[in-house]
N, C-alpha and C positions, 0 to 999 in steps of 0.2 A: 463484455465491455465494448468490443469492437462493432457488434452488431446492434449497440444501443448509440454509438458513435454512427454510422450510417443510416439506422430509422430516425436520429434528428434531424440528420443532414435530410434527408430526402422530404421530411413533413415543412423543413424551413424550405426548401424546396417548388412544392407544393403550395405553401401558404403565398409562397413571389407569385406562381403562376396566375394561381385563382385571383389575386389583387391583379392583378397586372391586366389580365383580362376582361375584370369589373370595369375597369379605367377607360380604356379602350373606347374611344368615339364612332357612335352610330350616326354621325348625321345630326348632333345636336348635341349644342355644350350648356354646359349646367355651372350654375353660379348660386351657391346659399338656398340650394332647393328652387332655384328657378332655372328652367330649361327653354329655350329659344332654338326653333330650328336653324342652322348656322345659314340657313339664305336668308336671312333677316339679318340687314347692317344697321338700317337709319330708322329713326321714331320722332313723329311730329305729337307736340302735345300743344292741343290746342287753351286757351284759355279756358278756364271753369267759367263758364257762365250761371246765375244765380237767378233762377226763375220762381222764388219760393215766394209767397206770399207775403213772411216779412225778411227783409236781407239782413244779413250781418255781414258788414261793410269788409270787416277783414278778414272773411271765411275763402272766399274764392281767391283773392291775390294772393295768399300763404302758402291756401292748399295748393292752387295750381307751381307754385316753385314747390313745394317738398314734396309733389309728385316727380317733376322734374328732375330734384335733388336724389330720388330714391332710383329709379327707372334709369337714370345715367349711372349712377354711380354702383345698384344692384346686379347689373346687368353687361354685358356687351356691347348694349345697344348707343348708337352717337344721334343726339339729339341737331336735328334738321330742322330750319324751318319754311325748307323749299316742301312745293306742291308732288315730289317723289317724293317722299318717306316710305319704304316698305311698309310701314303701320305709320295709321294717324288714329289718337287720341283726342276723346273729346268726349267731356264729361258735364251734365247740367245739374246744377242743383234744385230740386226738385220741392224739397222740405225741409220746411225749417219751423217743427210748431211745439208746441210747448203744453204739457196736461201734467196732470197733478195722478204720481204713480202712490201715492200713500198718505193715510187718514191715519189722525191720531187725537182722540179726544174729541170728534167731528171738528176736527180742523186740521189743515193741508199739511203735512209733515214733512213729506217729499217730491219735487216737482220731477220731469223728466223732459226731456230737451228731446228731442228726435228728428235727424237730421237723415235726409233722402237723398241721392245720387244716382242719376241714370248715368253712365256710364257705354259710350258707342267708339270700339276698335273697328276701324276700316284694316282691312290687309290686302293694301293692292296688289302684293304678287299674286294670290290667288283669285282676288276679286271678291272679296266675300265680307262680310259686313257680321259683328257680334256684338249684343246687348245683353248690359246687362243692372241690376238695381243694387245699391248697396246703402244698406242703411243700419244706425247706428244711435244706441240712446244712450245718454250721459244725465245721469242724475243728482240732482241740487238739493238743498235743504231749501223749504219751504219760506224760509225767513231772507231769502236771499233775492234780488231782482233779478230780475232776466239777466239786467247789465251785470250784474255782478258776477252770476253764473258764469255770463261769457266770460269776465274777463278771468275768473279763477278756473274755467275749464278749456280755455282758448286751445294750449299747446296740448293736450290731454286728445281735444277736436281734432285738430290736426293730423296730428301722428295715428292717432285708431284709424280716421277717417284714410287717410296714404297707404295706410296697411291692407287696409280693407280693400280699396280699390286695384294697389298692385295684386294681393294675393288674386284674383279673379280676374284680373288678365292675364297674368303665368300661370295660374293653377290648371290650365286645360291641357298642359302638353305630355 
C-alpha cells in the first residue's frame, strides 16, 4: 500500500513537470492556436480595397473591421495606424463573380458566389514582404438574385471570409 502511495505521488509528480515544461515560452506566445513571435507589438490593417469587376458595396467596409475585430481581439497584437506597425496589413479584393455550380432538369438549380482576396503582410522588422490568395464559394439557390444571395449570405461572407484571411497570416509560425 505504501509503495502504490509513492508511485502516485511521483507520476502526479511527473505529470506537473512535463505540463509545466510544455508551457514554457520559446520566444513566442500563442493565443487559440495562433502564435506571433513576441517582437511583434503593433498591426496596421490597412482598408480592404475592392477591385473586383462588380463590387458589393458592404463587403470591404465589414470585412475590413471584422478583420480588425478578430486580429485585436485573437491576438496580442495592438492595432496602429501610424506608418511603424511591426506588420502592416493590406488586403484587395480581387473577385467577385457569380456561375451557376448545378443543373437540374436543364435549368440552374444552384448558383455559386465566388469571392477572391489577395492578401499582402509587409513585416518591417524583418523587412520582408508575404502574399497571399484566399478564396471562398458560398452557394445560392438558383431562384434567388444576386441581391438576395447577398443579403442572406452577407454575415456567412464575412466570417468564412476573416477566418480565412487570419488563418493564413498566423498559420506560418
Amino acid at each position: 500500500m505504501r509503495i502504490l502511495k509513492h508511485t502516485g505521488l511521483a507520476a502526479i509528480a511527473a505529470i506537473l513537470i512535463i505540463a509545466s515544461t510544455m508551457n514554457s515560452s520559446c520566444g513566442i506566445y500563442r493565443f487559440r492556436d495562433v502564435s506571433i513571435p513576441d517582437t511583434i507589438h503593433t498591426v496596421k490593417i490597412n482598408y480592404i480595397e475592392n477591385k473586383a469587376p462588380y463590387v458589393n458595396p458592404q463587403l470591404s467596409p465589414r470585412l475590413t473591421e471584422k478583420l480588425k475585430q478578430k486580429i485585436v481581439g485573437q491576438t496580442k497584437l495592438s492595432q496602429t495606424n501610424g506608418d511603424n506597425a511591426d506588420w502592416e496589413i493590406s488586403c484587395t479584393v480581387r473577385d467577385y463573380a457569380l456561375s451557376t455550380s448545378a443543373i437540374s432538369g436543364q435549368r440552374e438549380a444552384t448558383n455559386r458566389l465566388t469571392v477572391s482576396i489577395h492578401v499582402t503582410i509587409y513585416k518591417r522588422k524583418g523587412d520582408e514582404t508575404k502574399e497571399y490568395d484566399v478564396s471562398r464559394n458560398f452557394e445560392f439557390s438558383a431562384t434567388q438574385s444576386l441581391q438576395q444571395a447577398e443579403a442572406s449570405l452577407n454575415d456567412e461572407m464575412i466570417r468564412s471570409l476573416t477566418d480565412e484571411i487570419f488563418n493564413r497570416i498566423f498559420s506560418e509560425w
